[in-house]
C-alpha positions in Angstrom: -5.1 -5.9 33.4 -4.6 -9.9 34.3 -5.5 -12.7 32.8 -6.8 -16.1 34.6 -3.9 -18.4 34.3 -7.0 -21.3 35.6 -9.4 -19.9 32.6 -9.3 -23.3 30.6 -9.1 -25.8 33.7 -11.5 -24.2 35.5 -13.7 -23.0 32.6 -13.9 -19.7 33.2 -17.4 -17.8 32.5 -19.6 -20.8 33.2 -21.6 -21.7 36.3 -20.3 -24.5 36.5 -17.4 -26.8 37.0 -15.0 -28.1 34.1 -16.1 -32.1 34.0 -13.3 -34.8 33.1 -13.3 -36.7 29.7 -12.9 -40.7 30.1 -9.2 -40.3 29.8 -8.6 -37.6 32.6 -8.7 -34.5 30.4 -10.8 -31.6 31.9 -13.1 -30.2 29.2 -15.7 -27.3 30.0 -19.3 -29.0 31.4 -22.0 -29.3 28.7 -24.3 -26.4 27.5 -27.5 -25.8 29.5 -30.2 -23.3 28.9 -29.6 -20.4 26.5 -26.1 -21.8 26.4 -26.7 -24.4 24.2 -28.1 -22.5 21.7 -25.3 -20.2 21.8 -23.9 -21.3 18.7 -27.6 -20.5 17.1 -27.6 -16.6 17.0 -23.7 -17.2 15.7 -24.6 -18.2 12.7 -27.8 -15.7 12.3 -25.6 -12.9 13.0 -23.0 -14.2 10.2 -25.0 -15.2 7.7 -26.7 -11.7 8.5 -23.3 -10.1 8.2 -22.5 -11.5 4.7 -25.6 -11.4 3.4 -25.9 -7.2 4.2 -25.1 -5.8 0.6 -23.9 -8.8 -0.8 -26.1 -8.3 -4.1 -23.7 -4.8 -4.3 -20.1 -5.3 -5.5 -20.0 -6.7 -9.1 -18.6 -10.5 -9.5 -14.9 -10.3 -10.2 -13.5 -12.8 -12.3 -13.4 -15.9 -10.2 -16.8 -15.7 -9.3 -18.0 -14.9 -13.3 -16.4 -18.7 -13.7 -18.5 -20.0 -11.4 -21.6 -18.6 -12.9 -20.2 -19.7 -16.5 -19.4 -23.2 -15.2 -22.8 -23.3 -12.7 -25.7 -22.5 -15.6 -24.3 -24.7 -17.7 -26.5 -28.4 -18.2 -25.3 -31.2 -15.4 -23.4 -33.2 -18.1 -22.3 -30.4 -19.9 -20.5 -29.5 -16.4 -19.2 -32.9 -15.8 -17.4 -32.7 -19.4 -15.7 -29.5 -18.6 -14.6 -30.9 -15.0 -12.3 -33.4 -17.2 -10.8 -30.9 -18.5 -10.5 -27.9 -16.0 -11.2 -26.6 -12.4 -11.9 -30.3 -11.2 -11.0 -29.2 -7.7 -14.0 -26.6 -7.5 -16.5 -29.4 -9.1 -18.2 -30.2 -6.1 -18.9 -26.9 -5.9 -20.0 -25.9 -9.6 -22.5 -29.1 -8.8 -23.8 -27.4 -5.8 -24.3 -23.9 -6.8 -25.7 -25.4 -10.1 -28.5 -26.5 -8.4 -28.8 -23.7 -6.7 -29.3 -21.5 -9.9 -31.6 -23.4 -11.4 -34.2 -22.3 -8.2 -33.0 -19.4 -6.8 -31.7 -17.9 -9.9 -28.1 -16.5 -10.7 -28.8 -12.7 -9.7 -25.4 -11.9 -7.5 -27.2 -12.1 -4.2 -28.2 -15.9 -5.1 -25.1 -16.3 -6.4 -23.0 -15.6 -3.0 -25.9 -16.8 -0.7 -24.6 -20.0 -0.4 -21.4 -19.4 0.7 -23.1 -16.6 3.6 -24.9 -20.3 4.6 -21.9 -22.2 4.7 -20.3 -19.0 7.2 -22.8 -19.4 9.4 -22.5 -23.2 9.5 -18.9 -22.7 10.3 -19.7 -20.2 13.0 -21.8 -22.8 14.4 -18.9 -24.9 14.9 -16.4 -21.8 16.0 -18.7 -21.8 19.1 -19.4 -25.0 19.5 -15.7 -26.0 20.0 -14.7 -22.6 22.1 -17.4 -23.9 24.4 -16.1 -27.9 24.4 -12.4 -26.6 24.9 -12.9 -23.4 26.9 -16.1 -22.0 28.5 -19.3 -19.9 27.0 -17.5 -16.7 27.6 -15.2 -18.0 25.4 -17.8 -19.2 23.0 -19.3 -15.9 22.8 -16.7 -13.7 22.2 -15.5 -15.7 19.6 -19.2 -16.2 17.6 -19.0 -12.3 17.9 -15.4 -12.4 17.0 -15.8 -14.5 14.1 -19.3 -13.5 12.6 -17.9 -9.3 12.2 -14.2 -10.8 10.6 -13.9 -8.5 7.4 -12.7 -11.8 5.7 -15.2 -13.7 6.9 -17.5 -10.8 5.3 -15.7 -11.5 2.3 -15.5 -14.9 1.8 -19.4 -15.0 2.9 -20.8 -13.0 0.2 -18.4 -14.2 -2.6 -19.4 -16.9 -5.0 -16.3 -19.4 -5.0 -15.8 -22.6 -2.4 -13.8 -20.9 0.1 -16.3 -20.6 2.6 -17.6 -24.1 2.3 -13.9 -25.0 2.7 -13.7 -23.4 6.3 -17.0 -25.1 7.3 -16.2 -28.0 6.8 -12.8 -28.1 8.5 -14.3 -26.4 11.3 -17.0 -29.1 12.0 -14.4 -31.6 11.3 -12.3 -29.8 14.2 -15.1 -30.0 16.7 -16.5 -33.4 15.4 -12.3 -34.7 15.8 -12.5 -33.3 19.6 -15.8 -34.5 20.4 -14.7 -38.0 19.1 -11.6 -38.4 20.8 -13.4 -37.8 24.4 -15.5 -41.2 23.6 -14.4 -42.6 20.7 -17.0 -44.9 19.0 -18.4 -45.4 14.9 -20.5 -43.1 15.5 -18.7 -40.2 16.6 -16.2 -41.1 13.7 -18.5 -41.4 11.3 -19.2 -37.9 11.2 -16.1 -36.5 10.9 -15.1 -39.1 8.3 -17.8 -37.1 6.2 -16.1 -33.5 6.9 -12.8 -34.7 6.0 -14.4 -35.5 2.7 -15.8 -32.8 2.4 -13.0 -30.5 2.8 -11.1 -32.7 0.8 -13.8 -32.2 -2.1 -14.4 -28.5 -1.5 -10.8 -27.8 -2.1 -7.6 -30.4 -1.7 -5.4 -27.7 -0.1 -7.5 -27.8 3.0 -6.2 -31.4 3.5 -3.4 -29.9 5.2 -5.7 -29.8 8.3 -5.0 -33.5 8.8 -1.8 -32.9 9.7 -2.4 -30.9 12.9 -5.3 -33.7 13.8 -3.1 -35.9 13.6 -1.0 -34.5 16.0 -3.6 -33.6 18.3 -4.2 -37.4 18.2 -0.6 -38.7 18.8 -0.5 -36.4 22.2 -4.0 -38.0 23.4 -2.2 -41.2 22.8 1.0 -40.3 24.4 -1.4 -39.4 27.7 -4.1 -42.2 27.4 -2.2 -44.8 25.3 -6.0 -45.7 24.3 -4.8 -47.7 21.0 -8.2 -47.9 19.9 -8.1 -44.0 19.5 -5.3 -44.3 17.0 -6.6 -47.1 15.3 -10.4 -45.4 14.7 -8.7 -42.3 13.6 -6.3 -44.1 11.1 -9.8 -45.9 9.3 -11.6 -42.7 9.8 -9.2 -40.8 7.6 -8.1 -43.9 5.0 -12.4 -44.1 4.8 -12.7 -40.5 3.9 -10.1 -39.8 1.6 -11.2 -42.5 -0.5 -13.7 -40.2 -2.6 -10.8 -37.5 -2.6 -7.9 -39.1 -4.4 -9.9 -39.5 -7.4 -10.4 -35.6 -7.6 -6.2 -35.3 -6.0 -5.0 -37.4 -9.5 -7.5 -35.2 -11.6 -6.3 -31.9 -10.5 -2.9 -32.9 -10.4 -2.7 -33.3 -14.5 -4.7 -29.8 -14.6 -2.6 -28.0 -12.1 0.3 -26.3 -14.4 -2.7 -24.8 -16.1 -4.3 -23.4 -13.0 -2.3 -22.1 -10.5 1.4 -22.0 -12.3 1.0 -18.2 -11.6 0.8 -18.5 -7.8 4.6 -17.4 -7.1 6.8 -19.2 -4.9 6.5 -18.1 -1.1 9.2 -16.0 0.7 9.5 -15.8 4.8 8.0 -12.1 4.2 4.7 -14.3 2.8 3.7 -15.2 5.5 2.8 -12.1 7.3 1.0 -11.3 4.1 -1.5 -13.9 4.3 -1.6 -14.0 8.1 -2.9 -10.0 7.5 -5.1 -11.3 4.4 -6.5 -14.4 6.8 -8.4 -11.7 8.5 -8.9 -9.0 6.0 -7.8 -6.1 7.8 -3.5 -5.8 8.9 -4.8 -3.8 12.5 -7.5 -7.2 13.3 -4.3 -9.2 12.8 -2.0 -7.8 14.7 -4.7 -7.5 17.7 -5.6 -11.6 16.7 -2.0 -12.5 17.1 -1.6 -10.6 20.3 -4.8 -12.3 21.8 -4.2 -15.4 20.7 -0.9 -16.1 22.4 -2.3 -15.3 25.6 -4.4 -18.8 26.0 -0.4 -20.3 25.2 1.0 -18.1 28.7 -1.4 -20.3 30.8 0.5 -22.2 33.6 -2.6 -24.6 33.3 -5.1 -25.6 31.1 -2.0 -24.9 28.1 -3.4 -28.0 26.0 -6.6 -26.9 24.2 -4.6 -23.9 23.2 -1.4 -25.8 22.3 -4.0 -28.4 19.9 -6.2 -25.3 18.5 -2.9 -23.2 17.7 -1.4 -26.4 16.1 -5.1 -26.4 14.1 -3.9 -22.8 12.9 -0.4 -22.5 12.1 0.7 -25.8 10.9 -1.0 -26.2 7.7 0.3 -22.6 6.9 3.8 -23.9 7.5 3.1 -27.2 5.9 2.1 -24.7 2.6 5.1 -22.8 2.6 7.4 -25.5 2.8 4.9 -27.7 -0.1 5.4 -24.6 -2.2 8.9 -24.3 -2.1 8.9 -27.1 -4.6 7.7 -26.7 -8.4 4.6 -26.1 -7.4 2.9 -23.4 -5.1 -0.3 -23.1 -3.2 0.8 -20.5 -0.7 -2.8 -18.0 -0.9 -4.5 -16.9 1.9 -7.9 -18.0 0.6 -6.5 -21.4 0.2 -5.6 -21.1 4.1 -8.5 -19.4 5.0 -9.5 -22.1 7.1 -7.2 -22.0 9.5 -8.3 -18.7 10.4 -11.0 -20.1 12.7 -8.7 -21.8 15.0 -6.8 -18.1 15.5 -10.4 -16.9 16.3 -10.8 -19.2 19.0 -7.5 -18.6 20.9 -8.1 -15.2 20.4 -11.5 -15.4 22.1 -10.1 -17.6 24.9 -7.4 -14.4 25.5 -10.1 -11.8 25.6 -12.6 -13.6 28.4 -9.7 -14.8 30.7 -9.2 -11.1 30.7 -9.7 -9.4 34.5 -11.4 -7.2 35.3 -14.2 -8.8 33.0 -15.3 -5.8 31.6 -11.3 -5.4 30.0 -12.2 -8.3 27.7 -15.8 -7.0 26.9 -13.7 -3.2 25.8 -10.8 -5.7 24.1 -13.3 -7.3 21.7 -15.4 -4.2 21.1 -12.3 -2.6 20.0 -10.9 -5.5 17.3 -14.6 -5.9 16.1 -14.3 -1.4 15.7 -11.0 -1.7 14.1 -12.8 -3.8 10.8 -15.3 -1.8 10.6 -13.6 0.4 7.7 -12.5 -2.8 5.7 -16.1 -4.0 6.4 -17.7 -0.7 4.8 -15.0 -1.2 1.6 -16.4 -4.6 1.5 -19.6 -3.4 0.1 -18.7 -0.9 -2.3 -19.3 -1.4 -6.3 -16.0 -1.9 -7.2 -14.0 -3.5 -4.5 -13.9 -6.9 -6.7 -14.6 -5.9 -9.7 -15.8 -2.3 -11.8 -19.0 -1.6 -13.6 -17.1 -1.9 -16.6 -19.0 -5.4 -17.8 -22.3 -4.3 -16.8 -21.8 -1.0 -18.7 -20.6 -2.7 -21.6 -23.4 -4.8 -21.4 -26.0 -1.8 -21.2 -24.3 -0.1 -24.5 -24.5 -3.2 -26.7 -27.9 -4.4 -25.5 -29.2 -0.5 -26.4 -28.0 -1.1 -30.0 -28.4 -4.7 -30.2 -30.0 -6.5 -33.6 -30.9 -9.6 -34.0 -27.6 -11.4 -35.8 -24.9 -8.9 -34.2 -21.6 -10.7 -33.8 -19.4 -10.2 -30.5 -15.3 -9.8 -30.0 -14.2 -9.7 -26.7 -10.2 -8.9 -26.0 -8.9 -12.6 -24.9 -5.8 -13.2 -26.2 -2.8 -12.8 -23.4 -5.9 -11.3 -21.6 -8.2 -14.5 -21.4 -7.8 -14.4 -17.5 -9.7 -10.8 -17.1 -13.0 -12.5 -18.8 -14.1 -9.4 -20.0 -16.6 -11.8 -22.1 -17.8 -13.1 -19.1 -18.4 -9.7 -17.6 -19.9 -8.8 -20.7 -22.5 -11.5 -21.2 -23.4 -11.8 -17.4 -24.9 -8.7 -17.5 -26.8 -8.9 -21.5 -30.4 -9.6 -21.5 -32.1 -12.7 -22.5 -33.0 -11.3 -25.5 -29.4 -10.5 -26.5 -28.0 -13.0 -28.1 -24.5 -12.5 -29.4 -22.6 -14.9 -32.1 -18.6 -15.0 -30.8 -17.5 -14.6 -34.2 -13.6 -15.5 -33.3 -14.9 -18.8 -31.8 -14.0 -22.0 -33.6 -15.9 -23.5 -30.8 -17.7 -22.9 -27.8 -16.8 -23.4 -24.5 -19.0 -25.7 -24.1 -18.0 -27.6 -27.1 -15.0 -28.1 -26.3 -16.0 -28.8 -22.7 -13.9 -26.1 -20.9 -14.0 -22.5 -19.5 -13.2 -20.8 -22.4 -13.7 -21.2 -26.3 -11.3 -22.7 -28.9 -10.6 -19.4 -31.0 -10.0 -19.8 -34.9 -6.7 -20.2 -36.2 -7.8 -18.0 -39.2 -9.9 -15.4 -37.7 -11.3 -14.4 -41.3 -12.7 -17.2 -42.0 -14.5 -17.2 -39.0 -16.5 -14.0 -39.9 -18.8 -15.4 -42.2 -21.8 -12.8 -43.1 -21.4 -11.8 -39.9 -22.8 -8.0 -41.0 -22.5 -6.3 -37.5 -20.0 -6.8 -34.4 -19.9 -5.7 -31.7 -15.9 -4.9 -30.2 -15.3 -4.7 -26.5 -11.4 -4.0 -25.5 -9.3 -1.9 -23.4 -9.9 1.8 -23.8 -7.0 4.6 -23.2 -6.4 4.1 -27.1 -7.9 5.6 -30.4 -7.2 1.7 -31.6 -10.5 -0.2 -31.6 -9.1 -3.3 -31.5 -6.5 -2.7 -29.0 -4.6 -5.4 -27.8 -6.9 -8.6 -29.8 -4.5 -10.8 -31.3 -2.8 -9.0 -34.7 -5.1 -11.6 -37.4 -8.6 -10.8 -35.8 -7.4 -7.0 -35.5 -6.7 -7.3 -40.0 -9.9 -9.3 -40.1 -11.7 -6.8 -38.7 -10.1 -3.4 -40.3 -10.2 -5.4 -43.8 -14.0 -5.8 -43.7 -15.7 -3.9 -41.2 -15.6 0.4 -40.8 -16.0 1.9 -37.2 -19.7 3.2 -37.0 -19.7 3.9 -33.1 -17.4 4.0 -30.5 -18.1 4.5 -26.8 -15.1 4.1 -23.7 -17.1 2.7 -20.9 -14.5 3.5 -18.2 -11.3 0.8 -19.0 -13.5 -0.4 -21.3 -14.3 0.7 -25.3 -17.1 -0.7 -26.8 -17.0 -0.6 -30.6 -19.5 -1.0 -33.2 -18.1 -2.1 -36.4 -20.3 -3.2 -40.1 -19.5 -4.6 -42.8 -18.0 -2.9 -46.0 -17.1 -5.6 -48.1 
């Protein structure tokens, strides 16, 4: 087994001869024929990929928030932004609209991100084939599109996959502007920036590599216009962002203070999380740094591996401070750049058909992780849904509802619950001073004296932890007397770690 040491110079895989930029730098020759429309049955075959039994596993608890946020009214969403998750706005906006014409069924709820995949592999082929050769570009759209975590990310209802779309155009769009820069080619990737700024600020950490990847053009070219156009570019595009940065920086104690703060051992985690499956990483690392071995041709890989690891170093060392944002679904977009080098490593591979068995084998290794990925419960149980099923049985018009919240607010068992009720369910949250969407956030403002909340309130329905004879099982100890003072237990049912209970009124 050998690799091509020439594979990037020469552009390995193509017919035809690598082509010089304006500066010198050898780049593979433009697309022709079915080659240019390589990057087409990419993204059918990942959006394809995501979308296969998407509608399957139930939401898990960041994707119920999205729903919550998403059906709400436009200004009602706006409020809550003021007041929580302003980093995922953007989003909530987007799959809001979304809702209101394709409906919130789970399958329309994660279609959009299984478009924004294939979008991004678009761009995964589209900058193999600028910096390497269609081989290249072809093992890494089959590469990218059967990723377990891109499978994941695809079919899950949260901005994550938007996030790595748009930092993978911007990659490309950065690449294809720095071989002839001009306002028009930086226009373009003024708007990705943006847009991965707005989709989630941790993915501004891309910059950082870019900008390197633009200080060693310079060092070679000493263009000064390059630096100059890239500078404006960037100051242009962040200008909608730092709005959102000062926003989410007075909500950030409140939403990720639980993130823990990264050891060395970290970061082996998330680089086996980045590709959902600890066997695909291992094989992605080993691939990857073959492109780096080349005698020639060593600066594509040397830009795209910057692309990769340093805004996972740039995280660790951020989060060593008070704050920490070290999660492999906030890094998730570097994982594109890993793809890529990867790729390159399998096609220089000789004999040829060594690097068709070497990608047949990584794309075989995820294939259990991509069969978990479609089973009920591998984000969330049925607990919610069944819940949902025993209440709306026995439902009557006026029925009150008490969901466990509490210290337990963050498993949004109401959420899971009322997702799945019929329209014709309509439950009064009897613990609720007010709504969620009163008081223009995720969750409700619970009374301070629960009995007084009750009212007339003559049935309620109780949904807690089971694994307990205690029907109000960890609820906070004044709703539990509220309850147990004026309301007898007429039915209980444990709907796996859930217990539904039925309670009316006695006095």
């Amino acid at each position: 087994m050998t690799t091509s040491s020439t594979a990037v110079a020469a552009g390995a895989g193509s017919d035809r001869p690598a082509e010089n930029d304006g500066a010198g730098h050898r780049t593979a020759p433009p697309a022709t024929g079915r080659a240019r429309f390589d990057w087409l049955w990419a993204a059918v075959l990942t959006f394809a990929a995501a979308c296969a039994g998407s509608g399957t596993p139930n939401l898990w608890r960041d994707e119920l928030a999205s729903w919550n946020a998403a059906v709400r009214s436009t200004g009602d969403l706006v409020e809550m932004l003021g007041n929580v998750d302003a980093v995922s706005g953007l989003y909530y906006l987007l799959l809001h609209g979304w809702i209101s014409v394709f409906g919130d069924s789970p399958t329309m709820l994660r279609m959009p991100s299984a478009l924004a995949m294939a979008g991004a592999a678009a761009f995964v082929v589209l900058t193999a084939r600028t910096v390497f050769d269609r081989r290249t570009a072809v093992f890494a759209g089959l590469l990218f599109a059967l990723l377990p975590s891109v499978t994941r990310y695809g079919q899950e209802a949260r901005s994550y996959a938007f996030v790595v779309f748009a930092v993978t155009a911007a990659t490309w769009l950065l690449l294809r502007a720095l071989k002839r820069p001009s306002p028009a080619r930086w226009a373009p990737y003024a708007v990705a920036v943006a847009a991965a700024g707005l989709f989630h600020i941790v993915s501004l950490l891309f910059l950082l590599p870019h900008a390197l990847i633009v200080l060693m053009r310079w060092r070679q070219d000493r263009r000064g216009r390059t630096l100059v156009g890239y500078a404006l570019t960037v100051a242009v595009a962040l200008l909608p962002v730092v709005p959102l940065v000062l926003l989410g920086q007075r909500q950030v104690g409140r939403q990720i203070s639980w993130i823990k703060t990264p050891h060395l051992r970290s970061i082996a985690e998330v680089w086996d999380a980045l590709f959902g499956s600890p066997l695909i990483a291992l094989a992605i690392a080993a691939f990857a740094l073959l492109p780096l071995a080349w005698s020639r041709g060593r600066r594509p890989a040397v830009e795209l591996a910057l692309v990769g690891a340093a805004p996972i170093a740039a995280a660790w060392v951020v989060s060593q401070g008070s704050t920490s944002y070290f999660m492999d679904r906030y890094l998730l977009f570097t994982m594109p750049a890993w793809v890529v080098l990867a790729a390159a490593g399998l096609a220089a591979l000789r004999p040829r058909p060594v690097g068709v068995a070497g990608l047949a084998a990584v794309i075989l290794l995820g294939l259990p992780d991509q069969r978990q990925i479609r089973t009920e419960t591998v984000k969330s149980g049925r607990e919610g849904e069944e819940a949902a099923a025993v209440i709306a049985k026995g439902y009557r018009p006026g029925d009150g509802f008490v969901p466990v919240r509490g210290a337990d607010t963050v498993y949004m068992t109401d959420f899971q619950v009322e997702y799945s009720l019929p329209d014709r369910v309509e439950l009064r949250d009897v613990f609720a001073r007010r709504t969620a969407v009163q008081s223009d956030d995720l969750f409700p403002v619970e009374c301070e004296q629960p009995e007084q909340c009750l009212g007339t309130t003559r049935r309620v329905w109780v949904v807690t932890w089971s694994g307990t004879p205690n029907p109000y099982h960890k609820l906070p100890e004044a709703q539990a007397r509220a309850l147990e003072k004026h309301y007898k237990v007429v039915q209980k049912t444990k709907v796996r770690s859930l217990q539904v209970t039925l309670v009316e009124r006695v006095r």
